[in-house]
N, C-alpha and C positions, 0 to 999 in steps of 0.2 A: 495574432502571434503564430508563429511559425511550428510548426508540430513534427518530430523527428517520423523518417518511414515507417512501418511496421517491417520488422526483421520475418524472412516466410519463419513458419514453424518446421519447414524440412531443414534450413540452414542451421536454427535452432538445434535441432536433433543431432545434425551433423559435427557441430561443433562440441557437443555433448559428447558424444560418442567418440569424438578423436583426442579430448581428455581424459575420458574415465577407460576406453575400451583400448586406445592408445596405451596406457600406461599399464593394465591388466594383463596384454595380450602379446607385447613389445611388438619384435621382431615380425610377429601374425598379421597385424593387424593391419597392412597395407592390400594385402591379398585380402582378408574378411573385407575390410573397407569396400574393395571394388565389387565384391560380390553383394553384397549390400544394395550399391548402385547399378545392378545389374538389372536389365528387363527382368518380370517375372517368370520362370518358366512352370508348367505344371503338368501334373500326372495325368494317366485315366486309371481312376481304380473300376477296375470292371466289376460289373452286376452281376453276381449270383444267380439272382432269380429273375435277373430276363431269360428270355431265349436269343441267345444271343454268342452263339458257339464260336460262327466265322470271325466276331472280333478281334480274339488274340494273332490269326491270320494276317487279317489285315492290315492291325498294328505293327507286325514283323515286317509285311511287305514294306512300309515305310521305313524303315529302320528303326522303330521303337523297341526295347528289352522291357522285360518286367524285372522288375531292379530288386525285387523280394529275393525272387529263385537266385539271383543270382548272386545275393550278399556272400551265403555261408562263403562264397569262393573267395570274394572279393578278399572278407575275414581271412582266412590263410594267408591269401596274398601279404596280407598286410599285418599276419605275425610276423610270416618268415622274415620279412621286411625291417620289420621292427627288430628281431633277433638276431640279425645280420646287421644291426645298426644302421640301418638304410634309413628306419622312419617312414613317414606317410606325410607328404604333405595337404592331405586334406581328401575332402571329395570329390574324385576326379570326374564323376559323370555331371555332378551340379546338381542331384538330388535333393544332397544334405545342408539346406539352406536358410539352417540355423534358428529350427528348435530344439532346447536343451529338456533332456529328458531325466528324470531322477528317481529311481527307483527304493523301494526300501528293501534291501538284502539281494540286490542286485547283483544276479551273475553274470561272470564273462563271457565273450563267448565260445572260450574252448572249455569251459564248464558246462555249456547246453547239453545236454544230449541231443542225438538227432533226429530220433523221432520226434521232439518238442521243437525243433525248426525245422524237417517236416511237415508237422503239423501246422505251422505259422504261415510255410510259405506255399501250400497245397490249397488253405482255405485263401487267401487272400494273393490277390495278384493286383498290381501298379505297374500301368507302361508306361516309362520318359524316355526320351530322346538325348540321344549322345551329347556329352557335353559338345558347344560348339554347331552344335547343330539347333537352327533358329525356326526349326516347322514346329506349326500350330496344328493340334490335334484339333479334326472336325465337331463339331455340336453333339451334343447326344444324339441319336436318334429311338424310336421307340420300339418295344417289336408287338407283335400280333397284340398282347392283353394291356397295352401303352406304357409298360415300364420301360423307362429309359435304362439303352446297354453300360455306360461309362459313366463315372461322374469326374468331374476336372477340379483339382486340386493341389493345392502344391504339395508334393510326394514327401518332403521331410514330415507331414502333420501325423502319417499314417507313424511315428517313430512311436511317440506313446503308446497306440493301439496294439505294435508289436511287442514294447516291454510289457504291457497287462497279463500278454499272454494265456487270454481266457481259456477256459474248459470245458467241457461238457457239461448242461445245467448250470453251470456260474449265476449266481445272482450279481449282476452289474449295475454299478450305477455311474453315471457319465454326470458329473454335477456342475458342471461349465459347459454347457453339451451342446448350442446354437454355435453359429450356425446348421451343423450337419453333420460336415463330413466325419470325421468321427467317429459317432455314432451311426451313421451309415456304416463307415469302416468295421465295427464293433458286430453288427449284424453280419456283416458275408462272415462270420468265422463260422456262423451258423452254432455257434457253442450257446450261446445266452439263453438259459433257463427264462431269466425276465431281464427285460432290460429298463432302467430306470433312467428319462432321459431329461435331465433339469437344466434351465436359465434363469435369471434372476426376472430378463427382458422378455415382455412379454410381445414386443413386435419381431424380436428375432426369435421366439418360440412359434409364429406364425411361418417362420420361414423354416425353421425344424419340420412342422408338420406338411408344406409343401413338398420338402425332399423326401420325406418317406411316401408320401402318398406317389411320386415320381419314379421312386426306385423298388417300393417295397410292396409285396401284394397285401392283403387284408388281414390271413391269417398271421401271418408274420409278427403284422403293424400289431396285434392284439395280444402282443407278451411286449408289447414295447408301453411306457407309458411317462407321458411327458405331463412336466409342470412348472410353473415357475414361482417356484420360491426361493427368498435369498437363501443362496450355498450356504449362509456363514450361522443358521441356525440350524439344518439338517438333519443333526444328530436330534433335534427336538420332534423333529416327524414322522423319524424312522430309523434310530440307530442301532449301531451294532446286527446289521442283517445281511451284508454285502461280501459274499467270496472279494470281489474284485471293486476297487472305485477310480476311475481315474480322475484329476484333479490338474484340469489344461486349464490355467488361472488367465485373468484379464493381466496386461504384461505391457508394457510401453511398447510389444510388437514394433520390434525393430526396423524392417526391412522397409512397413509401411509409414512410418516415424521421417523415414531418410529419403522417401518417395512421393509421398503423397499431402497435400495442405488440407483434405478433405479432412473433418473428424480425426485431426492430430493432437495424438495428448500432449505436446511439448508447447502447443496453443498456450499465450502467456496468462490466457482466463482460467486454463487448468493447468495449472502450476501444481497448485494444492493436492488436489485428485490426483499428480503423477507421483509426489512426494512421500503419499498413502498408497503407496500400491505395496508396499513388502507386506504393511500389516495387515491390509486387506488379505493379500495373496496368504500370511502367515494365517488369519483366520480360517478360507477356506480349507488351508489344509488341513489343521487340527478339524476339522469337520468332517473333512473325508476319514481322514485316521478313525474317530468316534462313529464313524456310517457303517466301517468295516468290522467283520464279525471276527472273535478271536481267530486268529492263523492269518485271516484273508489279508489280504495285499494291497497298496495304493501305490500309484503311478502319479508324481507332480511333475508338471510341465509346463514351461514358458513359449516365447519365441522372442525371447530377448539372450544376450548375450551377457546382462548385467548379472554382475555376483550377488549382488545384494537383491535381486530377485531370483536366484536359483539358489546357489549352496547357505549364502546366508538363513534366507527364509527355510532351508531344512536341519540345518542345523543350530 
C-alpha cells in the first residue's frame, strides 16, 4: 500500500505560524514572516574577563556597533517618533529577532533613570553588524590565560538579561540557564553576589559548564553554581532566597521551528510535548515567582511570538 510523504516539520511550523501569527499580528506579519526566514545573524557579546581590550577596535574597524550603548538613543528616536505619530516599524538594525521578554512591574523606558542604563550598558557590551550587512564575525580567539574574547550569539537573547537588571551582590538564579549564553551574559555585569545556574538537561549542563570554563576564570566560576534539577520543583530546594530569577522557558523557538528539521518540536511524534508547553512554561514560572525572595523580581521569557506562550502564560 502506498504511504502518503512526510510533510518537513519546518513546512509544519510555517503553516502554523501564518494561521495563528497571521491572524494575531495582521498587517505585521508579512515583514515578521520574512524575518523569520531570514539567515541567522548574531552578536559578540565580549568577555570581561579576557584581556582582551583591542576587540571593541576591531569590531568598529569592520563596521560593527554595540547595539547596548546605543539603544538609550535609538529609545528617543523612537518616542519622538511614536509622539509625532510616525510609529516604528520595527527593528531596524535586525538585532531584535524575536524574543519576547515579560517583566513583573516593568518600566518604560523613559521611566529608567540613567544611571540604571548606564550601569546596563557600561557593564555589558554586544557588537552586530548593520542591518543588511551579511559579514560573519571571526571564531573566538583566546588571550594569554585562554579565555575566549567574544562569545557569538544571537543579540535579542541578551533582552532578558537587560530587563533583570542585576545589582550589586544580587542573588540570581537563571533556572532555564543551558545553553550559556545567558548566564554567561548575567556574569559580565559583574554584579552577582552568587549566581545559580540550573537545567533540567543534564547533557546540556555539560555544555554550561564548558562555556564558563571557556569564558570565565576560576574565582569567578566559584560563586557560580550549576545543577540540574527540574525548574518546576525549585521552590522545593531553595525557595524564597533570590533578589533576581530569570525564567527563559523551553518555547516552540520560533525562528528554529521555520528553519531547521533537526530537533523540531512541530515533529508529528511531538505534537503532545508542543501542546504542553504553556503549562509547562506556566509551572516554571510559578517556580521562579516561589524562588524569589519578598521584593525580588522575575524576568519570563520566550522566543516564540505565540500569545498563549507569553501574555497568556502570565497572566
Amino acid at each position: 500500500a502506498a504511504t502518503l510523504p512526510r510533510i518537513p516539520s519546518t513546512r509544519l511550523a510555517l503553516h502554523h505560524f501564518d494561521m495563528n501569527y497571521g491572524l494575531h499580528l495582521g498587517a505585521l506579519w508579512p515583514s515578521v514572516r520574512a524575518g523569520l526566514l531570514c539567515e541567522q545573524k548574531y552578536g559578540a557579546l565580549l568577555n570581561n574577563f579576557a584581556a582582551a581590550d583591542h576587540v571593541p577596535e576591531e569590531l568598529e574597524l569592520l563596521n560593527a556597533a554595540d547595539f547596548i550603548s546605543e539603544a538609550p538613543q535609538k529609545a528617543q528616536q523612537w518616542q519622538r517618533g511614536a509622539a509625532e505619530g510616525e510609529g516604528a516599524g520595527g527593528c531596524e538594525d535586525g538585532t531584535c529577532e524575536g524574543r519576547t521578554v515579560i517583566q513583573a512591574g516593568m518600566v518604560t523606558q523613559a521611566e529608567m533613570s540613567p544611571p540604571l542604563c548606564t550601569s546596563i550598558s557600561s557593564k555589558i557590551k554586544c557588537y552586530t553588524f548593520p542591518r543588511g550587512d551579511i559579514m560573519r564575525f571571526r571564531p573566538a580567539r583566546p588571550d594569554a590565560l585562554g579565555l575566549l574574547d567574544y562569545y557569538l550569539m544571537d543579540a535579542a537573547s541578551l533582552l532578558p538579561v537587560l530587563a533583570l537588571s542585576v545589582q550589586p551582590d544580587d542573588f540570581v538564579l537563571d533556572l532555564c540557564a543551558a545553553p550559556g549564553g545567558k548566564t554567561l551574559a548575567l556574569l559580565q555585569t559583574g554584579f552577582c553576589g552568587h549566581l545559580a545556574a540550573n537545567d533540567i538537561s543534564i547533557s546540556r549542563t555539560k555544555r554550561l559548564h564548558q562555556i564558563l570554563h571557556s569564558y570565565v576564570p576560576k574565582e569567578v566560576r566559584e560563586t557560580v553554581s550549576v545543577t540540574s534539577y527540574d525548574g518546576r520543583v525549585w521552590d522545593q530546594v531553595k525557595g524564597g532566597t533570590f533578589d533576581k530569577v530569570l525564567v527563559d522557558v523551553p518555547c516552540t523557538t520560533d525562528r528554529h521551528s521555520a528553519m531547521e528539521e533537526d530537533n523540531n518540536i512541530f515533529h508529528k511524534r511531538r505534537t503532545k510535548e508542543r501542546q504542553m508547553l504553556p503549562m509547562l512554561q506556566l509551572q516554571l514560572l510559578m517556580a521562579g515567582i516561589l524562588a524569589a525572595k519578598p521584593g525580588g523580581e522575575v524576568v519570563y521569557s520566550t522566543c516564540s511570538l505565540s500569545p498563549l506562550q507569553n501574555e497568556c502564560v502570565v497572566e
